[in-house]
C-alpha positions in Angstrom: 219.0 13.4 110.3 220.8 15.8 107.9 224.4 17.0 109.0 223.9 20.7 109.9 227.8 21.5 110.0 228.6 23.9 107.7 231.1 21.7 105.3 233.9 23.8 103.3 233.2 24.7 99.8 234.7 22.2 96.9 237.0 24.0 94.8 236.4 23.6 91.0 238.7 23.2 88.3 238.4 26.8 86.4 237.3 25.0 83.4 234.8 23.0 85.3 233.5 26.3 86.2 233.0 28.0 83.1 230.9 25.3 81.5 228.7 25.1 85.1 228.3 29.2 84.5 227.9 28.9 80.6 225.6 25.8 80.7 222.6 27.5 81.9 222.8 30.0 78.9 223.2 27.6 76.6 220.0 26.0 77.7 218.2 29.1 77.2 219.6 30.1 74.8 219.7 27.1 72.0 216.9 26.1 69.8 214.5 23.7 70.8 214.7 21.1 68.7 212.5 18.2 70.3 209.8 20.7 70.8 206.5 19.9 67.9 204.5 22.7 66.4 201.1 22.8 67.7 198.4 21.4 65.5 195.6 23.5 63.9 192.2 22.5 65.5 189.5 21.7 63.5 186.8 24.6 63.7 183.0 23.6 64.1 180.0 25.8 64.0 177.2 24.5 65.5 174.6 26.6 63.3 170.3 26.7 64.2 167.7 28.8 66.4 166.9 27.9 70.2 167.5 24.2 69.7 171.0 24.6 68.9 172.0 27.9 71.3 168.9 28.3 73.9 170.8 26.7 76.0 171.6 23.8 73.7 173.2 21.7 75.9 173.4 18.7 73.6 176.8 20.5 72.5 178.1 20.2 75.9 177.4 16.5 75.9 178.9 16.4 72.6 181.9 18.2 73.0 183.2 16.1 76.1 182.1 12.9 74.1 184.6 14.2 71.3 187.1 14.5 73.9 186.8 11.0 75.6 187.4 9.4 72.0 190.2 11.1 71.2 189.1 14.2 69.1 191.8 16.8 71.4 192.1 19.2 68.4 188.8 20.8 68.0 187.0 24.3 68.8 183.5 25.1 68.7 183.2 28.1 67.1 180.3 30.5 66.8 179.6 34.4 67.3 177.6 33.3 70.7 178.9 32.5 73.7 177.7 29.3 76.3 174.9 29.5 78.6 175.9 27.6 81.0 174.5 23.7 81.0 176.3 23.0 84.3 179.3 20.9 82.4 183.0 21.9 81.2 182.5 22.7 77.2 183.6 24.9 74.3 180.2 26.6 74.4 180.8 28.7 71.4 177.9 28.7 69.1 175.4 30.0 65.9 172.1 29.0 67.6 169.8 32.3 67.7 166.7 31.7 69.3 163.6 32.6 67.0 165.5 32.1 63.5 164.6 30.9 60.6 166.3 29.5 58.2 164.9 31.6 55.4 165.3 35.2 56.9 169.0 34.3 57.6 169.4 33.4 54.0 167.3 36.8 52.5 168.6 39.0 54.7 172.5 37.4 54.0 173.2 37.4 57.9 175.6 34.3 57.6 178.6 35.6 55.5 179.5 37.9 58.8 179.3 34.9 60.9 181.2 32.7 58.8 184.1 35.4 58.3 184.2 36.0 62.4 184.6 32.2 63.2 186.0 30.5 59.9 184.6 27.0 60.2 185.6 23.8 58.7 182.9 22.0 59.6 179.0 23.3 59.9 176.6 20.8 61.9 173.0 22.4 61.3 169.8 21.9 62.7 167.6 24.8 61.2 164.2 25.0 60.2 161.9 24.7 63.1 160.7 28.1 62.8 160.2 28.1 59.4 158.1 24.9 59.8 156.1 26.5 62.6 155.4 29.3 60.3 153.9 27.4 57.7 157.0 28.6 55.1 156.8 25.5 52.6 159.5 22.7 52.1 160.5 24.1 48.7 161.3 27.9 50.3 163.4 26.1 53.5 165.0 24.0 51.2 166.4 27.3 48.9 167.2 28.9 52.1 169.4 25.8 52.5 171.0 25.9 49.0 171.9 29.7 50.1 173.6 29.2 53.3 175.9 26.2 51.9 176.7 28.6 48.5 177.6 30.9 51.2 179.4 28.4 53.3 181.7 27.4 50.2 182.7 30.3 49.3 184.1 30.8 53.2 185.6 27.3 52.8 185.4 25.8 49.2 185.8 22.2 51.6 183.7 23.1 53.9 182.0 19.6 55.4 177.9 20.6 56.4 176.2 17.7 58.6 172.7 18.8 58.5 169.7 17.2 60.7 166.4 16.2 59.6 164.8 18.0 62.9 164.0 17.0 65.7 159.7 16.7 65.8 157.8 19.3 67.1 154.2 19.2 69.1 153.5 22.2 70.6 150.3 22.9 71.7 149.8 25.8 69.6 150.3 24.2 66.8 148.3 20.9 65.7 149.8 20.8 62.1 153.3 21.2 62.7 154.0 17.0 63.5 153.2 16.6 60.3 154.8 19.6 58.4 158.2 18.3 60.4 157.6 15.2 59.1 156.8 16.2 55.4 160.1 18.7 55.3 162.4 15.8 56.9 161.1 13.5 54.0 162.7 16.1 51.7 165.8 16.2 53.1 167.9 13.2 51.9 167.4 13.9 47.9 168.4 17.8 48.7 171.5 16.3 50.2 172.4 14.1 47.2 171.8 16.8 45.0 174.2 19.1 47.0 177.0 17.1 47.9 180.5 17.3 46.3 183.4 15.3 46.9 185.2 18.4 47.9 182.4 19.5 50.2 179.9 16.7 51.4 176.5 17.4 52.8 175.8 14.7 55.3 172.2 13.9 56.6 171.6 13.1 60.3 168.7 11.7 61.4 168.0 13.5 64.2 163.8 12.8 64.0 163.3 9.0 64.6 163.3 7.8 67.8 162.7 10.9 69.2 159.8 11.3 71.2 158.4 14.9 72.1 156.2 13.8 75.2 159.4 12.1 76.8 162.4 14.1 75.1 161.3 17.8 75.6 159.6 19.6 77.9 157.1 21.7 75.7 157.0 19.6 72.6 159.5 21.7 70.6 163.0 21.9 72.9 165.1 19.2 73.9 164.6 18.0 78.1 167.6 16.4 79.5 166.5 13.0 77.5 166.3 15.2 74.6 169.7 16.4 74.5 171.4 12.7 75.7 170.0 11.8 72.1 170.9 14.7 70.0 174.4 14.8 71.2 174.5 10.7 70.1 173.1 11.0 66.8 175.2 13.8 65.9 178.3 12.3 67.4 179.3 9.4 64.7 178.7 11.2 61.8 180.8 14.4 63.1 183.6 12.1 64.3 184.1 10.8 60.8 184.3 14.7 59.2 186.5 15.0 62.1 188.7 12.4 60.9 188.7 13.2 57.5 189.0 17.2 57.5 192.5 18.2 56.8 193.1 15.8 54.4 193.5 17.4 50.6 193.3 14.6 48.3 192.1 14.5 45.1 189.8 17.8 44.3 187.6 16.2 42.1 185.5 16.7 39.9 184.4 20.7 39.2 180.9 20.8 40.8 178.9 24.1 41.3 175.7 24.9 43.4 173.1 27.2 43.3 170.5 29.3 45.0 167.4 31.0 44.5 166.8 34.7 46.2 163.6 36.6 45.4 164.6 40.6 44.8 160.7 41.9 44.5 157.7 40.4 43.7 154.0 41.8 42.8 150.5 40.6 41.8 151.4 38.3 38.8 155.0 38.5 38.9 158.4 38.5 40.6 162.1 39.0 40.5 164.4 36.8 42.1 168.4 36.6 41.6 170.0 33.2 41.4 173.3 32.6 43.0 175.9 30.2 41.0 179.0 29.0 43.6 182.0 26.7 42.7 181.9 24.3 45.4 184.7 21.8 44.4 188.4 22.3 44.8 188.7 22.2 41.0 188.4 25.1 38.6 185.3 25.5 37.1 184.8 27.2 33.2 181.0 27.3 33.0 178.0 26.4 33.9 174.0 25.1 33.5 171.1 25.9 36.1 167.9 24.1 36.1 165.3 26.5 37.7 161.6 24.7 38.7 159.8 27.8 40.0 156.9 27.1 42.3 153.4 27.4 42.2 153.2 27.1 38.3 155.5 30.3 37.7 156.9 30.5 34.5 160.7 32.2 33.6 160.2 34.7 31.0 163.4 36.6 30.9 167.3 36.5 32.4 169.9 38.2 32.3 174.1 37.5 32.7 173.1 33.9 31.5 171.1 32.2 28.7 167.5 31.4 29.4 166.1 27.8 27.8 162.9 27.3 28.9 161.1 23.8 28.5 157.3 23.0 28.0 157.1 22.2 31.5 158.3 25.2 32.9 161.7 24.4 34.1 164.1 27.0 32.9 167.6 26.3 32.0 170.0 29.0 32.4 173.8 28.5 30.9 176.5 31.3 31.1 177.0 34.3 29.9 180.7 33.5 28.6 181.9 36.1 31.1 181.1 34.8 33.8 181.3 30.8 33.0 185.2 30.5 34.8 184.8 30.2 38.4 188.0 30.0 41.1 186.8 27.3 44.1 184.3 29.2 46.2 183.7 32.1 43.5 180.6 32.9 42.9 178.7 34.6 40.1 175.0 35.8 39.9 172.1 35.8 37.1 168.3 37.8 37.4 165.4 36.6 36.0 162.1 37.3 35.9 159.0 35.0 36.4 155.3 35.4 35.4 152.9 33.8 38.0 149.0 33.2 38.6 147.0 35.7 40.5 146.4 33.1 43.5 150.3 32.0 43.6 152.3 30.9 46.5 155.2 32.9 47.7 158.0 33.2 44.9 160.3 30.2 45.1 161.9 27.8 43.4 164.4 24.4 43.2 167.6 25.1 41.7 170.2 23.3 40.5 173.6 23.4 38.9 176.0 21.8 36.4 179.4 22.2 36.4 181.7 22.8 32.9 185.8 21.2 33.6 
């Protein structure tokens, strides 16, 4: 037991005093020199319709997966907030229930998005809408082209891991197995075309193996099942960007993309814009643009570029001079217009660029 005697004060030496008064305002009042700055986490925008944000909880399984291996310094970022999933997560997210793909790209919805949340990495799974409503491959896959222009010129290195989707069976719908299969099978060569060393497009395969009579619970969204194996496919391939984002190195080779955007269209005919984007880290001084339009269109005229058209109707566009020079993630524009049957399909085409050093 403690002595409870009151004991007389120790006198200390005057100096001995002074430093006990002034050490305590030294402390507080002297630099920190152990202490380390903070390091920037890695933004990523987890970008789709209902699959993705309705309530998405692969993302939740994800996120907390990330965090078991190691990946501390990350934020899921996105304009819409969690809903719920019943597990600790950064719920932050770009999945709007009912999208498509190709409305976000005409109506130019993601620019906003991307300015509020600044992502360096994108992990999309988009398109089941559009494949439920019969849009064709070739329109989904200029939709595409649009949002990763757009996604460039937020983040010239801007890494985009984007699924081939899960498949779909609703009952509603006998044709759309097959129309998710037939899109998926597109995927891979749009990727290779896209990529850049400076901003790499990487294909997950989020369709095989998964089983829509086990794996959802209405043939289109992800059951419990579902979402264990959404959240494993996507988790190698976003733990490698992961690893990698940050890192500068080499910019590369100039490289340039480009996107197709129909402005008006009538019986015979339509107008469409096509959208040129430096999507390297290195400067860019001109530029070529294959344009296949679809349905047997043909490009008759262009403007703020040079039309070349070939016998088989792909049109090859070059600069204007002006506007050859493009900064990483500027962008420049061209028109054309394109003559078409009377029984076409919707206007659309498959772009794609060449970049001048």
């Amino acid at each position: 037991m403690r002595d409870a005697r009151l004991r007389r004060p120790r006198r200390l030496p005057l100096l001995g005093l002074l430093a006990a008064l002034l050490l305590p305002l030294a402390l507080t009042t002297a630099p920190d020199a152990a202490a380390a700055p903070s390091a920037t986490p890695v933004r990523v925008m987890p970008l789709g319709d209902s699959i993705t944000g309705s309530p998405g909880c692969w993302r939740a399984l994800l996120w907390n997966r990330l965090l078991d291996a190691g990946h501390t310094d990350i934020d899921f970022v996105g304009t819409l907030p969690a809903q719920g999933c019943g597990v600790p997560h950064d719920g932050d997210n770009e999945g709007h229930g009912g999208e498509l793909v190709t409305r976000v790209a005409e109506q130019d919805l993601l620019p906003a998005r991307l300015a509020a949340t600044r992502p360096d990495i994108v992990v999309m799974h988009f398109g089941t809408n559009d494949v439920w409503s019969s849009v064709p491959p070739d329109r989904i896959l200029a939709a595409y082209n649009e949002l990763v222009a757009q996604m460039r010129a937020s983040n010239p290195r801007m890494r985009v891991l984007v699924a081939q989707i899960i498949p779909m069976n609703p009952g509603s719908c006998a044709a759309c197995a097959q129309r998710v299969a037939d899109f998926n099978a597109r995927i891979p060569a749009w990727a290779a075309a896209t990529s850049t060393g400076g901003s790499p497009v990487t294909v997950v395969d989020q369709w095989t193996g998964f089983d829509t009579a086990t794996d959802t619970y209405d043939g289109v969204h992800p059951n419990a099942a579902g979402d264990g194996k959404i959240a494993a496919r996507w988790f190698p391939a976003l733990s490698a960007a992961l690893a990698e984002t940050g890192d500068p190195g080499d910019p590369g080779d100039p490289a340039c993309t480009a996107s197709f955007r129909t402005v008006s269209s009538w019986q015979g005919g339509h107008q469409a814009e096509v959208r040129v984007t430096n999507s390297s880290a290195a400067p860019v001084t001109g530029w070529t643009v294959t344009v296949a339009p679809a349905g047997g269109a043909r490009v008759t005229q262009v403007w703020n570029g040079t039309l070349h058209a070939a016998a088989d109707g792909t049109a090859t566009v070059t600069d204007a001079g002006w506007n050859g020079a493009l900064a990483p993630g500027a962008s420049t524009s061209f028109g054309l217009i394109a003559t078409t049957g009377a029984n076409s399909a919707p206007p659309a085409a498959t772009v794609g660029c060449t970049a001048t050093p």
